[in-house]
C-alpha positions in Angstrom: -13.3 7.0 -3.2 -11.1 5.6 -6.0 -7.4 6.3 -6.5 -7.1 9.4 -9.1 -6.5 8.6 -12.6 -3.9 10.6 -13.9 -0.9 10.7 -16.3 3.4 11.1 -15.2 2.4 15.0 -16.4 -0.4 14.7 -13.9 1.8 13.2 -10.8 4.7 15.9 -11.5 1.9 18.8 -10.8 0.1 17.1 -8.1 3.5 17.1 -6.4 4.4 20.4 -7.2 1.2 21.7 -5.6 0.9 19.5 -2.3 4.5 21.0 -1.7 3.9 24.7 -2.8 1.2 24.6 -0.7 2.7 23.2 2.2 6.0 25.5 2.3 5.2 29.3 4.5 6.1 32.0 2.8 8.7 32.7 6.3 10.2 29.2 5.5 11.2 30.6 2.1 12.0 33.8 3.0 9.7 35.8 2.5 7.7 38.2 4.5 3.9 37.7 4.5 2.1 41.3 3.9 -0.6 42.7 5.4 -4.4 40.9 5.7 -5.2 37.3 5.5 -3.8 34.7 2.6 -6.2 32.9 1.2 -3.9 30.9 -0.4 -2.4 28.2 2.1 1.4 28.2 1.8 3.1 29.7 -1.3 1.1 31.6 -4.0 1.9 30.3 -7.6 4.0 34.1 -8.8 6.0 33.7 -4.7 7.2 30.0 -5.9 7.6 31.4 -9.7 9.9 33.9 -8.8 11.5 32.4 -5.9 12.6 29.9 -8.5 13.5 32.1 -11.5 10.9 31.0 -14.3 8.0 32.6 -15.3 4.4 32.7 -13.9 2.8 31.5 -17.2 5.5 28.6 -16.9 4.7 27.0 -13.7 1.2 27.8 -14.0 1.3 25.1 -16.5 3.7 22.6 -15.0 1.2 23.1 -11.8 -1.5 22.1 -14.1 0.0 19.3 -16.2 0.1 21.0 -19.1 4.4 21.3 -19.2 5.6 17.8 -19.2 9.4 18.8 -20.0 11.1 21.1 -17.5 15.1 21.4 -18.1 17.0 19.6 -15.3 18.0 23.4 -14.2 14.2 24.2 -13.5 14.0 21.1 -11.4 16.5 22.0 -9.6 15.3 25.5 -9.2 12.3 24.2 -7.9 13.6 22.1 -5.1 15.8 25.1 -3.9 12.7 27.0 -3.5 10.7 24.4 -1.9 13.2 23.1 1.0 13.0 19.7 -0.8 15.8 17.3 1.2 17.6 15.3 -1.2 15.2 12.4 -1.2 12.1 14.9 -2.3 14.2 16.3 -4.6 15.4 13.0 -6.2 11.7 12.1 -6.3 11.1 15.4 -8.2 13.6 14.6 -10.6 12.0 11.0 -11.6 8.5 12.2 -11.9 9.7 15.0 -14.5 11.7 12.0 -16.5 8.5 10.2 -16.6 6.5 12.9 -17.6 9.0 13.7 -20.4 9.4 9.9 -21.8 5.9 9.0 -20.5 5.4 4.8 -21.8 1.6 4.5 -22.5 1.8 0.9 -21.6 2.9 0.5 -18.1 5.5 -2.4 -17.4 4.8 -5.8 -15.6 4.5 -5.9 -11.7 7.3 -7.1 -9.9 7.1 -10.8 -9.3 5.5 -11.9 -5.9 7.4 -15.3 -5.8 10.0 -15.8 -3.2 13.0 -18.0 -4.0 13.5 -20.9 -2.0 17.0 -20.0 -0.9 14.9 -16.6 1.0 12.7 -18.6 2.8 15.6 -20.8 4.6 17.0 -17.7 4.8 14.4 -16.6 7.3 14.2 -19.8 8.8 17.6 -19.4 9.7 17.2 -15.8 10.8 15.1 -17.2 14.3 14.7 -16.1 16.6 14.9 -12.8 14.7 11.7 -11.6 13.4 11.6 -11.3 9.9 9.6 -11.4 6.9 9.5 -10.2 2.6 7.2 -7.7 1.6 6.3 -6.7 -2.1 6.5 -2.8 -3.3 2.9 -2.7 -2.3 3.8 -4.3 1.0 2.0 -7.5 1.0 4.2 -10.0 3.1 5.3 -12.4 0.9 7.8 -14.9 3.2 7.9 -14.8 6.9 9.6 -16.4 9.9 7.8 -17.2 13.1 8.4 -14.1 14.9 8.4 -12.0 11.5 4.7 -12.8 10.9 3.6 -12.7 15.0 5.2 -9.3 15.7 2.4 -8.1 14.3 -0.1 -8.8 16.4 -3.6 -10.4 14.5 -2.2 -10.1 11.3 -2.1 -14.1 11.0 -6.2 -13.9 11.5 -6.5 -12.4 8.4 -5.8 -14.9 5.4 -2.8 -14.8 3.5 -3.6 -12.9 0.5 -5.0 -9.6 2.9 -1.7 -9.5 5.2 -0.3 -6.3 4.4 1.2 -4.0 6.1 -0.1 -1.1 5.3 -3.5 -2.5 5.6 -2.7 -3.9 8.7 -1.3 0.0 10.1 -4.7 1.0 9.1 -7.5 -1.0 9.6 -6.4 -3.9 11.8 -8.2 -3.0 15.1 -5.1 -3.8 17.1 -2.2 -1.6 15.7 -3.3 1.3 17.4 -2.4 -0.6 20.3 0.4 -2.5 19.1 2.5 1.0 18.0 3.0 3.6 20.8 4.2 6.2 18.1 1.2 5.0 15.8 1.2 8.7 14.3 4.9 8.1 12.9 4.5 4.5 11.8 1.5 5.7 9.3 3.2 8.4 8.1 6.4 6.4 7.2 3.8 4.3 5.5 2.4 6.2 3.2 5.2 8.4 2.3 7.2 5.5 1.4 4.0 4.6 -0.6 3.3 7.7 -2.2 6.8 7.2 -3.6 6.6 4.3 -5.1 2.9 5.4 -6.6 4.7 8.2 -7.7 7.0 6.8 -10.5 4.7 3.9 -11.1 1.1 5.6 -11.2 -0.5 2.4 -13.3 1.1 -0.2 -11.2 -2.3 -2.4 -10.4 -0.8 -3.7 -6.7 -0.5 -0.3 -5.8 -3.6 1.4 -6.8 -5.2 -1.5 -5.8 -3.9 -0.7 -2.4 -4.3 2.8 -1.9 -8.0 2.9 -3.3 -9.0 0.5 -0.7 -7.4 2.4 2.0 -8.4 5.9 0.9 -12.0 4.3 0.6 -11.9 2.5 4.3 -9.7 5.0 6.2 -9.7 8.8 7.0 -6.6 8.6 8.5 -5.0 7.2 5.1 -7.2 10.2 2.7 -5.6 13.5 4.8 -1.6 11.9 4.3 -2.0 10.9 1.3 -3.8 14.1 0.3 -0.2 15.8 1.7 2.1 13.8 -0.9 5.0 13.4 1.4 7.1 10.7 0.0 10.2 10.6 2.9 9.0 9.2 6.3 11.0 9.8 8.9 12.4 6.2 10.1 13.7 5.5 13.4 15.9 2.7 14.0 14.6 1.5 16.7 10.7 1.0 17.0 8.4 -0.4 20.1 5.8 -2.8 20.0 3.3 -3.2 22.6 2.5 -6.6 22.2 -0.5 -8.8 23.8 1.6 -11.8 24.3 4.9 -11.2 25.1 4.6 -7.6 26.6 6.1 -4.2 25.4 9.6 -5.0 23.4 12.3 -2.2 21.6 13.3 -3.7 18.9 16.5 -2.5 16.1 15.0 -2.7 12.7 16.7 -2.8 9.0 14.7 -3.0 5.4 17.1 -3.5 2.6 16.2 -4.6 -1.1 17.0 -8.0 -2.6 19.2 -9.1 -5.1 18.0 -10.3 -8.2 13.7 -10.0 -6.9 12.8 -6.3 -8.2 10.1 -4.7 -5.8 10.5 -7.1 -2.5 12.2 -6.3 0.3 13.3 -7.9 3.3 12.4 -6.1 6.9 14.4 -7.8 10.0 14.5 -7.1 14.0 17.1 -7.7 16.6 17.6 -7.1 20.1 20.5 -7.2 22.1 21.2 -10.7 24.1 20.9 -10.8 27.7 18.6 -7.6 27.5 14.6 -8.1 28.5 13.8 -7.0 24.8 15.4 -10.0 23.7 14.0 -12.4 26.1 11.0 -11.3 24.9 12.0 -11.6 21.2 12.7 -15.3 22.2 9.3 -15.4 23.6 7.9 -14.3 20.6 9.7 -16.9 18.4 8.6 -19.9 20.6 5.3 -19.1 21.2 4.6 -18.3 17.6 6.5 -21.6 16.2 3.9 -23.5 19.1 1.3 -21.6 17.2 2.5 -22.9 14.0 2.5 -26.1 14.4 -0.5 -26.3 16.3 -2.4 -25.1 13.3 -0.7 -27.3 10.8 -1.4 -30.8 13.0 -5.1 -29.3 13.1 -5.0 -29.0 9.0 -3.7 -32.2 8.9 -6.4 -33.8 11.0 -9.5 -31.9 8.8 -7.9 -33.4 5.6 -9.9 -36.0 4.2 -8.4 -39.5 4.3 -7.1 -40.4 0.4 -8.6 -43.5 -0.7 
């Protein structure tokens, strides 16, 4: 199954219907008549009215056919939904790309990580730690940052990814207690970035090979939520150094459009950071054991 080919008009409807149809008629307040609705969620004329515009009119923003709703109809629209503010700013940036749609979409985000980043990391042991692109390919990574994730460093460099990994690595099932959550965090955050940049070639790279490989990836992204709910803390049952809580941040970098740097930290003197230290010193062992076996299969220069 390929990822659907569609224009900003397109993504704005696609939207508009995975939320209609995912808000009940009590949550809106309305009251549901007799007999059984055949329509999952809110019918087109409920959401229509609820939000003050015509049936004829969202029947064609629903079907991509309205590319230019007024800031007020947005708005509108997001009252009647529920949409949080998040959704709602989502809503608002697929309806300015479907109005001032660019036919030719702009360059990917640059996968290089600068130098300075990398002793950044380096200096952020025995935290783990690690760079990720939009499409959540790990760019950069400490010791820890790339062994938290238990067989990710089996798979060569190019295929660590972190959704991937969420997905089809055999051992994240096992690795994430609250596996359910972590996935849906995954692709809502995701779906959001697909959102306002359908073309991107990293992404729908990405989400055709998951939505061809995994079940689990087709039904949420079929739902086209794009705010996972993120806990600070998260708990990793890991193989080598047991089960660990860690505190994690994600925040954007300066001056590298589209990466992202993801860190842990555990309190010291706690077991959770024993372990963290574990982690570090078994996986910089690791390290170095591969790189003085790469240096011993490297033909002799003449």
């Amino acid at each position: 199954m390929a990822p659907e080919q569609h224009t900003s008009g397109d993504e704005l409807a696609r939207f508009l219907r995975a939320r209609r149809t995912q808000t009940s008629p009590e949550s809106a307040g309305l009251t549901p008549g007799p007999g059984v609705r055949r329509t999952p969620g809110l019918r087109r004329e409920e959401l229509a009215t609820l939000a003050g515009v015509s049936i004829d009119y969202y029947t064609r923003l629903e079907r991509g056919k309205e590319t230019r709703p007024s800031p007020g109809v947005i708005d509108a629209l997001a009252r009647a939904l529920h949409l949080d503010d998040d959704e709602h700013r989502h809503l608002r940036e697929l309806a300015a790309r479907a109005a001032h749609y660019a036919p030719e979409p702009p360059p990917p985000p640059s996968r290089t990580v600068r130098p300075h980043l990398k002793l950044l990391l380096e200096a952020m042991r025995p935290n783990p730690a690690y760079i990720v692109s939009r499409s959540m390919d790990l760019l950069a990574w400490n010791p820890a940052g790339l062994a938290l994730y238990a067989g990710i460093a089996d798979w060569p460099a190019k295929q660590r990814n972190l959704a991937r990994y969420l997905f089809l690595h055999p051992t994240a099932r096992e690795l994430f207690p609250d596996w359910d959550t972590q996935v849906r965090g995954c692709v809502a955050r995701l779906r959001a970035e697909a959102g306002t940049n359908p073309d991107a070639p990293d992404l729908t790279s990405l989400v055709g090979e998951l939505l061809l490989k995994s079940p689990d990836f087709a039904k949420l992204w079929e739902r086209y939520e794009v705010i996972g709910r993120k806990k600070v803390q998260k708990t990793f049952h890991h193989p080598q150094v047991g089960v660990l809580t860690l505190s994690g941040q994600s925040m954007h970098l300066e001056g590298t459009p589209g990466q992202r740097l993801g860190a842990y930290t555990a309190e010291p003197g706690t077991p959770d950071h024993d372990a963290m230290l574990l982690l570090d010193m078994t996986a910089r062992e690791s390290a170095e054991r591969q790189e003085t076996q790469a240096e011993r299969q490297r033909p002799a220069s003449s």
